[in-house]
C-alpha positions as CSV (number, residue, x, y, z in Angstrom):
1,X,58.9,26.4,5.8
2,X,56.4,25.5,8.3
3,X,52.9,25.4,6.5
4,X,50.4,26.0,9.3
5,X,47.5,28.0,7.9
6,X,43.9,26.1,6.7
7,X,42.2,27.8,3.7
8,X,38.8,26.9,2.8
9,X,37.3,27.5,-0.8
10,X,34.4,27.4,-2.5
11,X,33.7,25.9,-5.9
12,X,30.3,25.9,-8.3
13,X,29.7,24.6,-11.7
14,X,27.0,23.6,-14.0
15,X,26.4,19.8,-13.9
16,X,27.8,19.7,-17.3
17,X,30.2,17.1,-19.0
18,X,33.3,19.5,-18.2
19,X,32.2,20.1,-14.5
20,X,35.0,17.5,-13.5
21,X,37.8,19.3,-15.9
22,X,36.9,22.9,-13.9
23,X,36.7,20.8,-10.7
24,X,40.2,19.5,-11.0
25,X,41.4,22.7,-12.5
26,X,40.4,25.1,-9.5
27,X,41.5,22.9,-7.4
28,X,45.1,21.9,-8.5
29,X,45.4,26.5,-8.7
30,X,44.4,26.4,-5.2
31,X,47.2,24.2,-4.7
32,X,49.8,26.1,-6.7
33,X,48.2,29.8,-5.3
34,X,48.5,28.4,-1.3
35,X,52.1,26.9,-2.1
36,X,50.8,23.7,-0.6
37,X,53.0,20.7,-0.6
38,X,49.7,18.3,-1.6
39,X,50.4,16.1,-5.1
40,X,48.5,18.0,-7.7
41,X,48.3,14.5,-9.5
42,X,47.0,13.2,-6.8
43,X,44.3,15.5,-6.3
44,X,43.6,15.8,-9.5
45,X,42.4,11.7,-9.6
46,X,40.3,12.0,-6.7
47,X,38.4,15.1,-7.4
48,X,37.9,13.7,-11.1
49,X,36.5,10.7,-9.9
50,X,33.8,12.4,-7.2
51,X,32.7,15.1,-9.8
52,X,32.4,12.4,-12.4
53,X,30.1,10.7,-9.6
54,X,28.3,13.7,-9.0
55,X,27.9,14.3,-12.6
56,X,26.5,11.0,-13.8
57,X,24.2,9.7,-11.0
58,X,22.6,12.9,-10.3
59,X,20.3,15.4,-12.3
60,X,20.7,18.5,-10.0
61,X,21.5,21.6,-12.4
62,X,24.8,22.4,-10.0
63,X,27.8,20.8,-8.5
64,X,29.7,22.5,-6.2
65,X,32.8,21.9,-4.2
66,X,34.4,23.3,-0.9
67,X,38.2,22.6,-0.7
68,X,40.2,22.9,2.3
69,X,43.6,22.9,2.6
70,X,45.6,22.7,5.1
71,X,48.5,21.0,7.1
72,X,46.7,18.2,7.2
73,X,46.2,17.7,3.9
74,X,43.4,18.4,1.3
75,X,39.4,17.3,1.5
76,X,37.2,18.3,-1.1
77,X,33.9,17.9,-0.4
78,X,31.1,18.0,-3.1
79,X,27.5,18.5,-3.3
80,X,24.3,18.5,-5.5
81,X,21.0,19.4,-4.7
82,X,19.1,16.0,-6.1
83,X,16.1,15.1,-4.4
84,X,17.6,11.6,-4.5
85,X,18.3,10.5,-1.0
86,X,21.4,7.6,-0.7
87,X,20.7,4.3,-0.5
88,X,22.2,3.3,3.3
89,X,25.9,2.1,3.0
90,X,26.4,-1.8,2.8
91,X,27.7,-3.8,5.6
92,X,31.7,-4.2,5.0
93,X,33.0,-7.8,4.7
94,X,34.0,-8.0,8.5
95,X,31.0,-6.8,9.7
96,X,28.7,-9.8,8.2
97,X,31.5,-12.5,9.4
98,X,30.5,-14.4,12.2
């Protein structure tokens, strides 16, 4: 089967300590429901790991999550409403070599 068709979804939870267990849990169903061939285990670590971010270093009330799949592959993309702007990302290693 050819799997050519991008789905986009959208995902919000309470920031709450489970927020990353109904993170990973609508996304692995999108996976199942869109017969995509992405590693659920796979997908499960990473969006785990960017919930738990959201969940720990922010105070906003919501997280939520859009998910798009695709043939490309999957990117989940997650957001809070903190008033906390980022600090600007660090230089990598190559950059400061001279």
């Amino acid at each position: 089967m050819v799997w050519l068709m991008i789905s986009t979804f959208r995902f919000v939870t309470q920031n709450a300590p489970d927020a990353a267990k109904l993170s990973r849990d609508h996304v692995v169903w999108l996976l199942r429901h869109t017969d995509s061939p992405i590693a659920e285990e796979n997908a499960r670590l990473l969006v785990s790991e960017v919930v738990t971010n959201a969940h720990q270093h922010t105070a906003s009330p919501l997280i939520a999550l859009t998910t798009v799949i695709g043939p490309a592959g999957l990117r989940v993309e997650v957001f809070d409403n903190s008033p906390v702007h980022l600090p600007p990302p660090a230089a990598a290693a190559w950059e400061r070599e001279g």
